[in-house]
TITI-56497 format. One record per residue (C-alpha): x, y, z; residue in three letters. Coordinates in steps of 0.5 Angstrom, whole numbers, plus 500, padded with zeros to 3 digits. Example, Ala and Ser with C-alpha at 12.3 -4.5 7.8 and 13.67 -1.06 7.14 Angstrom:
residues 2
525491516ala527498514ser
end
This chain:
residues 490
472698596unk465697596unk461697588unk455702587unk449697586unk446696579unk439701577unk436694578unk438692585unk435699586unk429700583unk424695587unk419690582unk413695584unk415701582unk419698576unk411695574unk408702575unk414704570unk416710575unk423710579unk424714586unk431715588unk431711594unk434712601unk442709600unk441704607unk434701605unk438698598unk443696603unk443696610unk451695611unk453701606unk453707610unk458713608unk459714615unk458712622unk453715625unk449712632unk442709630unk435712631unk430709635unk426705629unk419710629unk425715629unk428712623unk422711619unk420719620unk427720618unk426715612unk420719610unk423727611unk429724606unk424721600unk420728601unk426732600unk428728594unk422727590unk420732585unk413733583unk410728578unk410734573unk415737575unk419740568unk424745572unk432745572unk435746578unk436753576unk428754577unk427755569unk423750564unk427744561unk427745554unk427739553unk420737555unk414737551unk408738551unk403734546unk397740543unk392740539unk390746536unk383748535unk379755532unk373758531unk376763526unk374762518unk378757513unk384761512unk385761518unk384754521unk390750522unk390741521unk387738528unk392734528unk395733536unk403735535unk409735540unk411743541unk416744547unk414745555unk417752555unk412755549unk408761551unk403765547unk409768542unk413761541unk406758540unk403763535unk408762531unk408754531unk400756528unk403762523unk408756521unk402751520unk398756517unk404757511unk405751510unk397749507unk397757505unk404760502unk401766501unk399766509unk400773512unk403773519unk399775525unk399774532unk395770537unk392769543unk390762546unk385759550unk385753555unk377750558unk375758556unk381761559unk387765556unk394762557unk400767559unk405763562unk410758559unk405751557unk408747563unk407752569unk401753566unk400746567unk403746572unk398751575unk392748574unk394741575unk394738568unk397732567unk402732562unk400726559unk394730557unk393732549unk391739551unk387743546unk389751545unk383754542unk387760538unk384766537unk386773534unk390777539unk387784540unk392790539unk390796538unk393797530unk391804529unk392811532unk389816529unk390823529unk388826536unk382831536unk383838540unk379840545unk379848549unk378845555unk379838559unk375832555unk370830561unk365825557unk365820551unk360816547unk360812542unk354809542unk353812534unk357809529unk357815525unk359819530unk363821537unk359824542unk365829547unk363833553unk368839555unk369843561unk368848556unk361848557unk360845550unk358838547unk360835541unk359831535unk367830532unk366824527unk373825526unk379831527unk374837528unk367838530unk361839526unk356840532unk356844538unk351843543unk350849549unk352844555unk357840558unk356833557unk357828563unk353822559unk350822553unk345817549unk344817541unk339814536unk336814529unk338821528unk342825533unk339824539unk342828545unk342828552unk347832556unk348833564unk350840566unk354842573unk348848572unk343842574unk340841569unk339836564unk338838556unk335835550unk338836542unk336833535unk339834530unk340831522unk345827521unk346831514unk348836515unk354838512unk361838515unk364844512unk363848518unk361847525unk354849527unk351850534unk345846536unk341849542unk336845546unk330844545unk328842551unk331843559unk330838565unk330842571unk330839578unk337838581unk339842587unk346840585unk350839578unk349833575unk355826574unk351821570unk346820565unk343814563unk338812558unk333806558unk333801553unk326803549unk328810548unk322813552unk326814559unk332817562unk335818569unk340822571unk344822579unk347828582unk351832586unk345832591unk346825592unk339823588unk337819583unk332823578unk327820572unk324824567unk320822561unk323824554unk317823550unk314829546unk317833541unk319840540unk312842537unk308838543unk312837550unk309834554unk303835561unk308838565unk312843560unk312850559unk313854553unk318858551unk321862546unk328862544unk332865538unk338861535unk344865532unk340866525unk335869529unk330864528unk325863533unk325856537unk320853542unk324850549unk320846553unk322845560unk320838563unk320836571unk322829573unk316824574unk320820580unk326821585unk330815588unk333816595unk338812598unk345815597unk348819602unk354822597unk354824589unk352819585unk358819580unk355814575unk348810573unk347804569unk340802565unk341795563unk333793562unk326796562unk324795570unk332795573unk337801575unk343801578unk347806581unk354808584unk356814588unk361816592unk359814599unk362807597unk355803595unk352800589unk345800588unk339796585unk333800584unk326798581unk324802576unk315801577unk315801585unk321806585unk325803590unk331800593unk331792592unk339791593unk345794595unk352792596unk358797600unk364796596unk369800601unk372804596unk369812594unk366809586unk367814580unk364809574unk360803573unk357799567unk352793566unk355787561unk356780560unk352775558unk344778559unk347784562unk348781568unk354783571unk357790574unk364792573unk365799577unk371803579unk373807584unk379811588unk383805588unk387801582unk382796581unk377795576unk372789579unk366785576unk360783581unk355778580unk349781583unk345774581unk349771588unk346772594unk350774600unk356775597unk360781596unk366778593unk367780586unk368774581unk373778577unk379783580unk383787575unk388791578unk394794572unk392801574unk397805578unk391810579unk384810580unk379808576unk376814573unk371810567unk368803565unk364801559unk362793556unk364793548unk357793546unk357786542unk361782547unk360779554unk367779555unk371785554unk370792557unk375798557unk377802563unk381809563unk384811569unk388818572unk395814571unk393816563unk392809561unk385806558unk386799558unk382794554unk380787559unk378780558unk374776563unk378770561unk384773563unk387778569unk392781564unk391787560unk389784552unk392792550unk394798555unk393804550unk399811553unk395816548unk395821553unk399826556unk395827562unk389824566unk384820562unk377822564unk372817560unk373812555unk368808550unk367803544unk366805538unk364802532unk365795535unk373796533unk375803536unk377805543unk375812545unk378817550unk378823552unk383827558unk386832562unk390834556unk384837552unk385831547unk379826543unk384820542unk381814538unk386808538unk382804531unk383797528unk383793534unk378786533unk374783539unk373776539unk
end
C-alpha cells in the first residue's frame, strides 16, 4: 500500500550536482520501508553492510556492458581519425560518433566510408589502427577500458594500411631440405640446401650453384657469397650479376676458411664488408678477414690450384681466422653483426652474449632459460635483440637496461619452436620468424597479435628472410623456397 518514491527523493542534491546518479540503498531513502523484517545490526555493522551492498550495485564508471557481458551498442565512442598516409588517403579530421563495440574491421570501414565519400573512385582496402603507438585489436570500449581511457576522451585512431600478405608466388623446388635464406640482395635470393649446395634462385629455378651448404650468406654489389658448411669450413664466391639466366651454372670458391673442428650454424658479416664471423658446432666463435681478391689473397693464404667444370684453371686461397671468442659452452646456433666494434651471439647453452670485436672479449651476457636456435639485432639503432629457441615464443631484449633479464616484448603465437628471426631491414618495428609448427609469422612491437601468419609450407620451416622490402621468404623441411610478395610495411 506503500508508493515507490519519485527519482527525485532518491537522488541526494550532491550527486544531482555532479550529474551522476548511484542506485541507493532502499533503507537509507526511507528508513520505514523495508521489504521485510529482519533484526537490526549494530550500527558499525550496518554501515559495513551499507558499503558491501553499494559495491555490489555499482558498475564501473565506464562500464559499457550488457548483463549478458557483451558491449551495448548503443554506446559511443567520440573519434578522430588521423594518418601519416599521402593525400588520397587522408580522411577529414573532424571528431565523430562511431559505436563503442567497432573493432578494426567495423572502423576500417568507417574510414573506407569517409574516403568514398571526398574520392568516388576510392578502392576499398583494410586498415589497422593505433592508439599512443599502440595497435587496437579489441572492441573500442574494452580497449578503453583496458587502458583506462575515459570515454569523454575524443581519441585519435591514427590509421594505417593493414599488412597481409597479398601474394603467393609460385614455390621454387629444392632436392633436398631448404636449410638457410638471405635476402639481402633485392635482385636475388640466396638458399642453402642440405644437398650441399647454395643457390641463387631469382625466381622459380636457379640460376647459380655454388659447392657448399649454406647456413648464412651476406651479398654485396655484385654477388658476394659467403657459406658455412657442416664440413667445418667457410667459403667465399664472386660472381657477376650478368650472367644469363638460361641455364644454371656452378660457381666455385675461390677462397676456403679453415679453423673449426666441428661444422658451422651462423655467419654473419660486419657492416664495412671487410669482416666476417662464423659460430660452431665446437662452441666457438671465430673471425676471418675477407679482404684480398682471387688474385692476391691475403699474408696467411696459401695457393692452390683448382680447374672449374670447363676445365680452366682456378686459384683457391686458404685463409685462418684472425681471432677466436671463448665462452659458449654448446653450439653456437646463431651470430648478429649490428655495428663495427659489437657481436652478439646465441647458442644452445642457453646465453646470449655481447662481445667486443678490438679486445676480443666478452662485455655482456644474459642466460635466457631456454636452448636458442636464432637471433637478430634491429629496432631503433639496432639496439634490440629479438631470439628464439626450443619454446613457442619469440622475445625482444633490450640490452641497454641493465640487471634486467625481462624481455620488453613476448610473442607467443607459435605452437612450436622457433627455428628462425630476422628484423625487416627498413623498419625498427617488424621482424618475422618461422617456426617447426610450418608457420612464418610476421610481428609488430605495437601489437602482441601476428600483423600476418603465412601456412605456405607442408613441413617444418627452417629459415625465413625479408626480401625487397615487401616479400617474405622461407624455406623448409618440404624442399620448398616459398615467397609470400606484395605485403607493405609502415
Amino acid at each position: 500500500g506503500t508508493t515507490r518514491p519519485s527519482p527525485q527523493q532518491t537522488i541526494p542534491p550532491s550527486l544531482a550536482e555532479t550529474g551522476t546518479y548511484r542506485c541507493p540503498n532502499p533503507n537509507e531513502i526511507n528508513p520505514t520501508i523495508r521489504t521485510r523484517k529482519t533484526l537490526s545490526p549494530p550500527p558499525s555493522r550496518r554501515r559495513h553492510a551499507r558499503h558491501r551492498r553499494r559495491l555490489r550495485l555499482l558498475p564501473p564508471a565506464d562500464a559499457a556492458m550488457d548483463a549478458d557481458g557483451t558491449s551495448d551498442p548503443s554506446l559511443q565512442v567520440r573519434v578522430r581519425f588521423v594518418t601519416k598516409l599521402p593525400a588520397p588517403l587522408r580522411a577529414p579530421t573532424d571528431a565523430i560518433a562511431v559505436p563503442a563495440d567497432l573493432s578494426r574491421m567495423g572502423l576500417s570501414e568507417v574510414v573506407n566510408s569517409l574516403l568514398a565519400a571526398d574520392e568516388p573512385d576510392h578502392q576499398h582496402q583494410p586498415f589497422d589502427f593505433l592508439v599512443d603507438g599502440e595497435f587496437v585489436r579489441m572492441p573500442l570500449q574494452q580497449f578503453l577500458n583496458a587502458k583506462g581511457i575515459s570515454a569523454e576522451r575524443v581519441l585519435e585512431l591514427e590509421y594505417v594500411k593493414a599488412v597481409a600478405p597479398r601474394k603467393q608466388e609460385k614455390p621454387c623446388p629444392h632436392d633436398d631440405w631448404v636449410s638457410a635464406v638471405d635476402g639481402s640482395n633485392p635482385s636475388f635470393i640466396l638458399t642453402g640446401c642440405y644437398d650441399g649446395l647454395a643457390r641463387d634462385a631469382p625466381r622459380t629455378r636457379p640460376f647459380l650453384q655454388f659447392q657448399a651448404a649454406l647456413l648464412g650468406a651476406a651479398t654485396e654489389g655484385n654477388l658476394h657469397v659467403v657459406t658455412g658448411s657442416k664440413d667445418r669450413s667457410l667459403r667465399l664466391f664472386k660472381s657477376e650479376t650478368s650472367i644469363s639466366m638460361d641455364y644454371p651454372k656452378r660457381i666455385g670458391a675461390y677462397k676456403i676458411l679453415r679453423g673449426h673442428t666441428s661444422s658451422v650454424q651462423s655467419v654473419a658479416v660486419d657492416p664495412s664488408k671487410e669482416m666476417l664471423c662464423s659460430g660452431s658446432w665446437d662452441s666457438t666463435i671465430k673471425l676471418w678477414a675477407v679482404e684480398g681478391s682471387e688474385e692476391d689473397g691475403d699474408a696467411v693464404s696459401l695457393k692452390k690450384r683448382r680447374t672449374d667444370s670447363s676445365g680452366a684453371e682456378q686459384s683457391q686461397l686458404e685463409g685462418l681466422a684472425t681471432s677466436t671468442l671463448l665462452g659458449h659452452t654448446q653450439c653456437v646456433t646463431a651470430v648478429a653483426w649490428p655495428d663495427q666494434q659489437t657481436i652478439y651471439s646465441a647458442s644452445w647453452d642457453h646465453s646470449i652474449r655481447q662481445w667486443d670485436v678490438q679486445t676480443v672479449k666478452e662485455t655482456w651476457n644474459m642466460v635466457c632459460g631456454k636452448a636458442l636456435n636464432c637471433l637478430d639485432c634491429g629496432g631503433e639503432g639496432s639496439s634490440l635483440i629479438a631470439a628464439g629457441g626450443s619454446d613457442p615464443v619469440l622475445r625482444v631484449w633490450d640490452p641497454r637496461k641493465p640487471g634486467t633479464l625481462a624481455p620488453v616484448f613476448q610473442f607467443s603465437s607459435h605452437s612450436s619452436w622457433i627455428t628462425a628471426c630476422k628484423w625487416h631491414p627498413s623498419s625498427w618495428f617488424h621482424l618475422v620468424s618461422s617456426s617447426f609448427d610450418g608457420k612464418v609469422m610476421l610481428w609488430d612491437l605495437r601489437t602482441a597479435w601476428p600483423l600476418a601468419s603465412v601456412d605456405s609450407h607442408t613441413d617444418k620451416v627452417l629459415c625465413a628472410d625479408s626480401w625487397k622490402g615487401d616479400s617474405v621468404i622461407s624455406g623448409g623441411a618440404d624442399s620448398k623456397l616459398c615467397i609470400s610478395s606484395g605485403i607493405e610495411i609502415v
